[in-house]
N, C-alpha and C positions, 0 to 999 in steps of 0.2 A: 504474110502467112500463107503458108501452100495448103493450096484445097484438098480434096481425097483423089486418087487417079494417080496415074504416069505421069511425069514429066522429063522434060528433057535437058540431059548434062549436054551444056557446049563442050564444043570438042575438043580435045586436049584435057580435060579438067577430067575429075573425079568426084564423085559426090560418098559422101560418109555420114549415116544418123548417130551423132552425138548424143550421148548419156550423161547429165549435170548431176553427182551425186554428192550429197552434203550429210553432215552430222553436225549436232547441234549441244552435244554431251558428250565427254569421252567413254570408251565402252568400257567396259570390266578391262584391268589389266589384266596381260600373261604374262609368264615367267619366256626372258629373252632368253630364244633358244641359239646356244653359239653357232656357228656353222665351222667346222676346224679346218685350218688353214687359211682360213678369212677373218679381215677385220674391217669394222667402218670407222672412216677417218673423212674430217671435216675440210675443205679443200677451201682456205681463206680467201685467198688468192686467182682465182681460176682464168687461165689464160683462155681467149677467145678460139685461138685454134686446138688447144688442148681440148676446151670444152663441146665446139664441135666434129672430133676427133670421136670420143667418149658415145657421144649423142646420137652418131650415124651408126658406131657399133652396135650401141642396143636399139636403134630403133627402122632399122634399114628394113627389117623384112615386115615392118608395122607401119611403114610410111610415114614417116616423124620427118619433116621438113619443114616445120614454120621456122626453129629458128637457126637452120641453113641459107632460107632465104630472107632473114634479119642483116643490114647491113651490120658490120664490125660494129662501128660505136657505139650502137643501141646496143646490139649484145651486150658489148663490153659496159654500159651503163648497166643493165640487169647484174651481170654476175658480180659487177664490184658491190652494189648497193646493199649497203648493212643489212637492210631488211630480208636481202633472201640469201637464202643457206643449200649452198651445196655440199653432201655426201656421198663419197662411193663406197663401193663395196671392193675391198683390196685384197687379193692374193697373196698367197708367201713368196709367189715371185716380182712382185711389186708392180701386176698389172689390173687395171682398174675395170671390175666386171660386173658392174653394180652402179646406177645412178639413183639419187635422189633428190629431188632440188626443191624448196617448201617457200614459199612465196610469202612473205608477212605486209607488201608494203600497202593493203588496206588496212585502213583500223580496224580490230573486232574479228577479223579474219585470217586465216590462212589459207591456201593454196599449195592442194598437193600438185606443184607444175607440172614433173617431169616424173616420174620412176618406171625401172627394167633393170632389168639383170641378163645380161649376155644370154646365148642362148642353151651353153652348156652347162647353166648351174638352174633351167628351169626343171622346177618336180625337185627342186635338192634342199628345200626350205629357206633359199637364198631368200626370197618374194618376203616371207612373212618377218625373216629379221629387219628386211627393211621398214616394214610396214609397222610396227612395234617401236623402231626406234623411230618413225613418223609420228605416229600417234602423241607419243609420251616427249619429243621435242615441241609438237604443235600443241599440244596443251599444258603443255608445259607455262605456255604465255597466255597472258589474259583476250584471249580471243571465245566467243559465242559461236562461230562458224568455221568448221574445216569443210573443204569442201576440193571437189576432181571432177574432170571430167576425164571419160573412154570414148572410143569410140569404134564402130565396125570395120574399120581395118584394125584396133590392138588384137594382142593375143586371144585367143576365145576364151580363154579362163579368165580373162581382165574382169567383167563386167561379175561375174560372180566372184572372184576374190574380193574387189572390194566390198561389196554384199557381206559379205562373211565377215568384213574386219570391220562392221559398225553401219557403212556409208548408205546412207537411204536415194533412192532414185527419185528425183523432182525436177525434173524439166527434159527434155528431147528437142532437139535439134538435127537440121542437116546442112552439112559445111559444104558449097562447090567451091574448091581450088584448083588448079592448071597439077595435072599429074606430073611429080618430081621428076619422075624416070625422064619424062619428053623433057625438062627443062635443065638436066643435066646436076641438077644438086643430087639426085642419088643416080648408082649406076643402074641400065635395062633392066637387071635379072633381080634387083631389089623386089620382094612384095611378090613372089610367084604364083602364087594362089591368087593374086589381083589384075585381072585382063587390064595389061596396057593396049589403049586403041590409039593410033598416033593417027 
């Protein structure tokens, strides 16, 4: 447990306060709002480099790198297992601008893992279809607990969107890991608004 005060990130690393936000009832539904020229489609199958192709698009400038630095097989163990379900958000040019991936394999529970949406469809209601068809997949099944976390490098609207779509704040955390940029799974200029110190 860290005390009150400063403390110090070793070098190379980053530190980030983590937001643990759960709901424990589904909220009022809304009517799913289309977005035209998009659709969501369930990706059965997800190949490892496809899926961290996808992963680095939406989350390069949010420092998304755990599972970059996941060797292959475990990846490829998460994306095959029944229990979790990947969705994008697909273009009428058949390019995929939209992740969302919901995690089932506790019991009782889901896990919002992963969701973004590319950077040119934020503010364009992209966020809330996904979030809609999250909801109403994840209660869908007999689970007591959805739950996410954010954290202070997502977008800064991250933590109040999901506020807004049900999810209640109950725990804070902070993560030190080795900063992507220095360890080459994302490129330098990823995260610019985040002082890389090498």
């Amino acid at each position: 447990m860290l005390t009150a005060g400063f403390h110090d990130v070793p070098p190379g690393c980053l530190a980030a306060v983590v937001t643990v936000l759960e709901m424990r009832r589904p909220p009022p539904s809304r009517p799913l709002a289309p977005l035209p020229g998009h659709s969501l489609v369930q990706v059965k199958t997800p190949a490892p480099d496809w899926y961290r192709h996808l992963f680095t698009e939406i989350g390069r400038d949010w420092l998304w790198f755990s599972r970059l630095a996941m060797p292959g097989a475990d990846l490829a163990a998460i994306l095959t297992d029944p229990a979790v379900e990947i969705r994008v958000l697909r273009d009428e040019g058949g390019r995929d601008v939209g992740l969302l991936e919901l995690d089932f394999r506790t019991p009782g529970a889901c896990e919002l893992a992963f969701f973004g949406v590319a950077a040119a469809l934020q503010g364009r209601g992209a966020g809330s279809l996904l979030m809609q068809a999250a909801l109403a997949r994840a209660w869908a099944a007999p689970i007591d607990r959805f739950h996410v976390h954010t954290c202070t490098f997502d977008h800064p609207a991250a933590l109040p969107f999901y506020i807004r779509s049900g999810f209640v704040p109950v725990a804070r955390r902070v993560e030190v890991a080795p900063d992507p940029r220095l360890t080459g799974l994302l490129p330098v200029d990823a995260a610019p608004d985040v002082p890389m110190l090498s």
